[in-house]
N, C-alpha and C positions, 0 to 999 in steps of 0.2 A: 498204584497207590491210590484210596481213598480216603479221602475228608470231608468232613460234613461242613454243609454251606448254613449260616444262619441267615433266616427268613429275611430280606429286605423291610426297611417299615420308614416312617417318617418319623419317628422319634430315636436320637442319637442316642442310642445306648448298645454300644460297639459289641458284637459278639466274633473274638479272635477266631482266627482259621486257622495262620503259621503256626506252627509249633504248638500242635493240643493231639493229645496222646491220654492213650487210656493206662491209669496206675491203679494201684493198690496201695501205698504208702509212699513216705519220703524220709528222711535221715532226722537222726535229730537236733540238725540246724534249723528244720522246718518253724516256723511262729507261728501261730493262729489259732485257730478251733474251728472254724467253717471254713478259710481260705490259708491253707498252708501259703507263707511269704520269705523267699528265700533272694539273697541278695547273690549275685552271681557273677565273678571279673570275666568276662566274655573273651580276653585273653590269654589267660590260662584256664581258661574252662574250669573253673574252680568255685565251689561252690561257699562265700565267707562266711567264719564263724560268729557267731553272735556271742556277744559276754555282756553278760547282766549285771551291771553298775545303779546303784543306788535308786532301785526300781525303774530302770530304764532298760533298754536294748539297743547296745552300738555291734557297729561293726568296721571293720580297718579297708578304706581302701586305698589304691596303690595309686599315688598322683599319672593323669595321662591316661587312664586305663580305663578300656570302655566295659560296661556293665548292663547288667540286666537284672527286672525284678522279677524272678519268677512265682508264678502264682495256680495253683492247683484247688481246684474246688473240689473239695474233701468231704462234700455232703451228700445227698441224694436227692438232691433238688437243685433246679437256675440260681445263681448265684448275681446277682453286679456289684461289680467291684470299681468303687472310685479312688483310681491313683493319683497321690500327690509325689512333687518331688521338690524341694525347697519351697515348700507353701504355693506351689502351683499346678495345675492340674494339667495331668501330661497330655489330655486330649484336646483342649481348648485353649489353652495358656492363660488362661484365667485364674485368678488368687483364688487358692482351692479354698470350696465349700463342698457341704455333703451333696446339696441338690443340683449337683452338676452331671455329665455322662462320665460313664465309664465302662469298663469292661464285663460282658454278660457271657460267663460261662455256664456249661451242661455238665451235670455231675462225671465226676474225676475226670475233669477237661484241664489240661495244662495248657498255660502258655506263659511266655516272657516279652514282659512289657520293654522293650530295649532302648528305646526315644523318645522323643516329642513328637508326637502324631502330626502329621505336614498334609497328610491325607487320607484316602481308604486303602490307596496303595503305597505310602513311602512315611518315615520318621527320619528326624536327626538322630543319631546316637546318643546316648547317655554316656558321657565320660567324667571320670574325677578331674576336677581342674581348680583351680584358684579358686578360691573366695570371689576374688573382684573380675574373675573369667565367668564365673557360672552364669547362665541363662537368667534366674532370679534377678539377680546380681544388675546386667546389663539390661533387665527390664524396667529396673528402679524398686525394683523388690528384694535387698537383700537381710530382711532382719528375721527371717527362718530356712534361711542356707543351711544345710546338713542336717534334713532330717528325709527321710521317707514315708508316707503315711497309705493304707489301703481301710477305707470305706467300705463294708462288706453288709449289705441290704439282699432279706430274704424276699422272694417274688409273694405278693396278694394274691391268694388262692382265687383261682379263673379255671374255666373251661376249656380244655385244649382236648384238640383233635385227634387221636392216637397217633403213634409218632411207630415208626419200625422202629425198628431196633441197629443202634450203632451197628457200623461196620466197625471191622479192626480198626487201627490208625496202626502206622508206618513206622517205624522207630523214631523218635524227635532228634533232630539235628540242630544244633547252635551252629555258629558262627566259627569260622575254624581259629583259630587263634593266628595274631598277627604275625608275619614272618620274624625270626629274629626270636621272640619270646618262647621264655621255657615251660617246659611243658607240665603243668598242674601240681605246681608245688602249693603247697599249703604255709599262708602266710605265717601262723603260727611257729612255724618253725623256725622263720629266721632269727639269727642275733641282732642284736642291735646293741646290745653296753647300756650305756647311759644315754638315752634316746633326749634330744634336746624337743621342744616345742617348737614346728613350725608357718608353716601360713596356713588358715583352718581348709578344708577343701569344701568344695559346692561342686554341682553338676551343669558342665557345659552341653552347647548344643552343637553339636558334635556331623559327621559327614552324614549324607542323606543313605538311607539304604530303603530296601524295597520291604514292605510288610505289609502286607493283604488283610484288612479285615470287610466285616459286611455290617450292617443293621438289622435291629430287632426289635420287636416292643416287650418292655417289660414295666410291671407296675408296680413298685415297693409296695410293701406291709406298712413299714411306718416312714415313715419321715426323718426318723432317727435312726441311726445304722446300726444291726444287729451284732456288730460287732466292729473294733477298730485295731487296727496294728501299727504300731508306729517304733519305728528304726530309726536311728542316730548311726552319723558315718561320720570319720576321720580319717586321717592317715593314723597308719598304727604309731609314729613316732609321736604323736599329736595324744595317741590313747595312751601310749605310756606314761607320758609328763602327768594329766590328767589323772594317772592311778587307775584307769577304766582296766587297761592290761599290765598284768604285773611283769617287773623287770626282769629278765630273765638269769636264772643264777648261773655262773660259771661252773663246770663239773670239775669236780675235782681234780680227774686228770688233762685240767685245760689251766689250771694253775702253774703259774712259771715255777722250774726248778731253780737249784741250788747249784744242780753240775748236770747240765745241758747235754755235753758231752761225752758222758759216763757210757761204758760199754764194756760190759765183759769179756766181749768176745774177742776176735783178733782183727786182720789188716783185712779187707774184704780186696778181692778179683777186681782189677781196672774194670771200665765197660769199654 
């Protein structure tokens, strides 16, 4: 298996290793226009649906359940991408602004931002967790808990070197899902009744795991980010009450009868 290394440099502007694969497209959960931004329960390997509420974009996550942002640069050109995650930025823990680092991908380079960067080899996890749990929260930051945000700055036209040409890359591999959980249901589909309201979720910092990235130099165009995506998260019972997701109706033949135990037919065979 080969991956491309990005160039070492002394300015922090991260270019991912793990998990960057060559695509052609993505589902249409994708958000973005330059940086397809897809929110992902690393659990169930499942990729969450976004629902468009009152000119915003939320999505439902599952309390306790660790997550990932994945991010695929959909252009033909270097891409940096500054991630935020409750108004902080996942690479420095600094109260996200646009001129901070972040992540510098090579056209259609994916990868998923899974933690709080701790180093060039290792992050906490991103997991849903309390309000008064999340990482913001406990830093004395918590008055932009549940949102997500990506920064997406085209590179200043410069002189580069000829570059060969990408190898393949490997098939991308997540995180296997944790023992015990089932396998990539779609939140969507559960019932819930009359979902009550309850404690809002943020993003904790969650067990260390291993993530390789390198450095790169890149020099924005402008100052102001070519483009911005910004995600809102919940627990889905939390988007119901809200009205974000509608209630789910009862099917008709999930309505209670009359005579339960009606049966035309006869005595059935013991077992």
């Amino acid at each position: 298996m080969t991956t491309s290394i990005p160039l070492l440099s002394r300015r922090l502007a991260l270019g991912a290793l793990a998990g960057s694969v060559l695509l052609t497209a993505l589902p249409a959960m994708a958000e973005g226009r330059l940086t397809d931004v897809r929110v992902v329960d690393r659990d169930r390997d499942a990729v969450l649906p976004v629902y468009r509420f009152r000119g915003e974009l939320w999505v439902a996550g599952e309390p306790g359940a660790r997550y990932a942002i994945e991010l695929l640069n959909d252009s033909r050109e270097r891409l940096l991408n500054v991630v935020s995650v409750d108004g902080v930025n996942v690479i420095t823990g600094e109260t996200a602004d646009f001129d901070q680092a972040g992540y510098v991908l090579e056209p259609m380079q994916r990868y998923d931002v899974a933690g709080w960067r701790k180093s060039k080899r290792e992050i906490a996890a991103f997991e849903f967790t309390r309000h008064s749990r999340s990482y913001a929260a406990r830093t004395g930051r918590p008055d932009d808990v549940g949102v997500i945000g990506v920064a997406v700055f085209r590179e200043r036209e410069a002189f580069h070197l000829p570059r060969p040409p990408l190898p393949p890359f490997p098939p991308f591999d997540r995180s296997e899902p944790r023992s015990g959980s089932k396998s990539s249901p779609q939140l969507q589909e559960r019932s819930h009744g009359s979902a009550q309201a309850g404690p809002q979720l943020g993003t904790g910092h969650g067990d260390r795991e291993r993530d390789r990235v390198g450095e790169t130099d890149f020099e924005r165009r402008s100052s102001r980010p070519d483009e911005v995506i910004r995600i809102r998260y919940d627990s889905r019972e939390n988007l119901i009450a809200l009205g974000v997701i509608p209630p789910e109706r009862r099917r008709w033949r999930d309505r209670p009868s009359a005579f339960p135990g009606a049966n035309r037919g006869y005595v059935p065979d013991p077992y």
